[in-house]
Legacy VTK file of the C-alpha trace (Angstrom):
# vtk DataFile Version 3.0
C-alpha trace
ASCII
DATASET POLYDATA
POINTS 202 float
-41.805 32.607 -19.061
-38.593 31.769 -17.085
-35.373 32.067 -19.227
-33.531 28.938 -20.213
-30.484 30.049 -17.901
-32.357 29.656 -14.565
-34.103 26.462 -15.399
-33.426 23.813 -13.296
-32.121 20.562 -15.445
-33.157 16.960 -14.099
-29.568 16.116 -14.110
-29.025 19.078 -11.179
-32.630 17.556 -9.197
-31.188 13.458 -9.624
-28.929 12.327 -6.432
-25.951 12.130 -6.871
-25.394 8.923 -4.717
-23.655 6.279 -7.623
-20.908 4.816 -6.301
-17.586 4.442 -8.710
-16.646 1.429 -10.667
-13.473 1.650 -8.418
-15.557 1.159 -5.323
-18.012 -1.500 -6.439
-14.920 -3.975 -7.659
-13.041 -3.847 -4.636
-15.787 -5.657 -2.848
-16.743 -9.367 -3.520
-20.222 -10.931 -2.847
-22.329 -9.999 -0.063
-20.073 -6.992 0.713
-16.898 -8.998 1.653
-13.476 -7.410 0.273
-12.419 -9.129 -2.783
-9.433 -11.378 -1.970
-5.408 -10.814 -3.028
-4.461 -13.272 -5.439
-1.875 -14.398 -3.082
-5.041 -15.240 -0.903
-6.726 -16.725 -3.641
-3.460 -18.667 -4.650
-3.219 -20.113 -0.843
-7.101 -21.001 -1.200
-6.491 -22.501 -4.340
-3.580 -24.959 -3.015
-5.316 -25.817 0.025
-8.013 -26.986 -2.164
-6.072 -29.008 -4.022
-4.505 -30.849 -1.273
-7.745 -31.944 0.811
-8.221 -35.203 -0.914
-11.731 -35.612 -3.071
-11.646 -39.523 -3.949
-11.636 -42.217 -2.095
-8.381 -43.674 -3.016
-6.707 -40.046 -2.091
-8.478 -40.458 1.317
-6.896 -43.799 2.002
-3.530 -42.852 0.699
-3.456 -39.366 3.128
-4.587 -41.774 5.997
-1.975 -44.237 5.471
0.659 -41.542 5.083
-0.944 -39.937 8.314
-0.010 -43.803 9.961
3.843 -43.928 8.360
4.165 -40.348 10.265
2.971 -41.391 13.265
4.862 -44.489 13.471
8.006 -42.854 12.662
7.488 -40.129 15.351
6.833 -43.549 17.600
9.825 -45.454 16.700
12.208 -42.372 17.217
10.351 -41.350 20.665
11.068 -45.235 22.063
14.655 -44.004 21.436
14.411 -40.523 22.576
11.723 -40.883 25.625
9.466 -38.153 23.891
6.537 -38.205 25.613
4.526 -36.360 23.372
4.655 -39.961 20.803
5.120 -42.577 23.610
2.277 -44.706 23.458
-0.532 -44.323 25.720
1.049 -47.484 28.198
4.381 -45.366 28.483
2.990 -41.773 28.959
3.106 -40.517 32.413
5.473 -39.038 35.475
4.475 -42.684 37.267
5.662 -44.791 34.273
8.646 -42.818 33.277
9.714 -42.877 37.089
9.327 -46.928 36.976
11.774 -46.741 33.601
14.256 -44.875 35.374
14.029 -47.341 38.613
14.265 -50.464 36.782
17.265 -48.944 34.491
19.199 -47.729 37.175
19.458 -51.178 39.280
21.278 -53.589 38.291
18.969 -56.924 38.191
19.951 -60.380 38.236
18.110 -61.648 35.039
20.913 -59.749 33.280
23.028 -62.815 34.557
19.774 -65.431 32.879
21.320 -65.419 28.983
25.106 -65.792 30.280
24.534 -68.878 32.833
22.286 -70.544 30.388
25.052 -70.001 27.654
26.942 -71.979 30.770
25.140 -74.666 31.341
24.201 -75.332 27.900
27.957 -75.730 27.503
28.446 -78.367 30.568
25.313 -80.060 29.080
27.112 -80.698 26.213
30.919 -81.703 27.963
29.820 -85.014 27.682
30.087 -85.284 31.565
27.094 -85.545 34.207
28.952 -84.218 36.775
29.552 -80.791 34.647
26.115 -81.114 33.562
24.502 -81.444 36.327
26.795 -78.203 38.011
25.251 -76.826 34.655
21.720 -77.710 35.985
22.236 -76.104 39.265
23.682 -72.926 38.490
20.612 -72.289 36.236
18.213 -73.353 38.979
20.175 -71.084 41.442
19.866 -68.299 39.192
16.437 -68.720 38.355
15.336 -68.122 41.865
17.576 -65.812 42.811
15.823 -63.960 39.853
12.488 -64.988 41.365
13.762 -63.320 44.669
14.333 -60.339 42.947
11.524 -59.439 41.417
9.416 -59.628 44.779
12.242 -57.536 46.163
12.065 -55.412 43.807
7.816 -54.935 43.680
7.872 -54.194 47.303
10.877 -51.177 47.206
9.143 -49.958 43.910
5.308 -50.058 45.461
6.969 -47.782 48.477
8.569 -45.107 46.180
5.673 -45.146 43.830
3.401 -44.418 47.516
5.645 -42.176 48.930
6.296 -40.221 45.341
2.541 -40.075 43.843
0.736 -40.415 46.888
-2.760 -40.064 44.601
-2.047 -41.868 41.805
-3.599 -45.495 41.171
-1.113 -48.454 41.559
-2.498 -50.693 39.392
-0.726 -52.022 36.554
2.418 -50.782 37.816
3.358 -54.311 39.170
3.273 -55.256 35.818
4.653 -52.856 33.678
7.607 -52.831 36.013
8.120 -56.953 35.925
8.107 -57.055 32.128
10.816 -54.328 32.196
12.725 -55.664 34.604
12.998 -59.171 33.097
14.125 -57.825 29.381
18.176 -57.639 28.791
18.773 -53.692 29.389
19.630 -53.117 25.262
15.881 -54.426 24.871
14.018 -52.096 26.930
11.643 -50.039 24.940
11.282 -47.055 25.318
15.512 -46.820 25.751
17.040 -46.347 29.212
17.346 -42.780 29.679
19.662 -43.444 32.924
22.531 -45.211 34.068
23.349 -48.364 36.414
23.675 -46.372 39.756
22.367 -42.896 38.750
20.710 -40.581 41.334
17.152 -40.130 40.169
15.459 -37.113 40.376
13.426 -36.271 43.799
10.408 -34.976 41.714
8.696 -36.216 38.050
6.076 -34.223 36.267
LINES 1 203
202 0 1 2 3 4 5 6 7 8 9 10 11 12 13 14 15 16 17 18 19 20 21 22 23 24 25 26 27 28 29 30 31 32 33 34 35 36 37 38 39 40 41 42 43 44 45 46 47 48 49 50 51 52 53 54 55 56 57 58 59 60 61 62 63 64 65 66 67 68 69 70 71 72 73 74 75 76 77 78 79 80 81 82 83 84 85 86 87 88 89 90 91 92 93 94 95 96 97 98 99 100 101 102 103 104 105 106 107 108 109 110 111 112 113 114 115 116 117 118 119 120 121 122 123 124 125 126 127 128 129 130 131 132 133 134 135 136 137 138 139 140 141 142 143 144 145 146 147 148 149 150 151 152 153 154 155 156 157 158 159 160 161 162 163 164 165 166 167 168 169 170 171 172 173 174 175 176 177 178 179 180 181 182 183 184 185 186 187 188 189 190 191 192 193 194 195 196 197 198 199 200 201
């Protein structure tokens, strides 16, 4: 019989493979480490601000719409690209700004010379008014006459400036700027009457 001293005990034969309480909490589910409460905290707030009902949803859209119109109103003012809506982005449309701001056009001298005849109109003499009459006929075509002066100078610097980019629409955009009052224009003029524009727009 063996003595007692050189028996082998089952705790000596078991494996001793258990891993510490220490161990096993610092790990989350499926083996992941267990997150920081400042984590948790962050997860927690972002949770909190994704909206659940249906009412939140419509309120976060409609203060998604107030931001972007603010950010809209302040780019027409700024020339911000980034916010300028989709008709106003572009090298092409921002050069056609610039051009149109930095000439001086004859509708600018429309709203005075029909303050002028509307004041002959009412001198309670046809010769005056009809002088009236005439001036604003005269400067209604000499506007006319500007405008296809100006299309034709604008379609060659657009051509020789963006050689690959489409022309159409351009006409357009640059008549309705042209026959607004300067202080009107939106977005702002970024230039001056009689400013040297750049050679190059990207």
């Amino acid at each position: 019989m063996r003595p007692a001293l050189f028996r082998r005990s089952k705790s000596d034969s078991a494996p001793a493979a258990s891993t510490s309480p220490a161990d096993s909490s610092s790990r989350g589910a499926k083996g992941r480490p267990t997150p920081t409460r400042k984590e948790a905290e962050a997860a927690r707030r972002a949770r909190a601000k994704t909206p659940r009902t249906r009412k939140e949803v419509a309120a976060a859209q409609r203060a998604n719409r107030s931001e972007s119109s603010q950010k809209m109103r302040a780019a027409m003012k700024s020339g911000d690209e980034r916010y300028l809506p989709t008709r106003d982005k572009g090298p092409e449309r921002r050069f056609i700004r610039d051009y149109i701001d930095a000439r001086f056009s004859i509708v600018e001298l429309l709203i005075p010379m029909m303050l002028v005849t509307l004041v002959l109109g009412y001198s309670g003499s046809l010769y005056l008014a009809s002088i009236g009459n005439v001036i604003l006929l005269g400067t209604l075509v000499l506007v006319i006459l500007d405008l296809i002066f100006l299309r034709m100078r604008l379609r060659r610097e657009l051509t020789r400036r963006f050689p690959d980019a489409p022309l159409k629409g351009t006409t357009y955009y640059a008549v309705m700027r042209a026959l607004q009052m300067k202080f009107m224009r939106m977005p702002k003029a970024q230039v001056k009457i009689g400013q040297t524009l750049p050679e190059h727009y990207r």
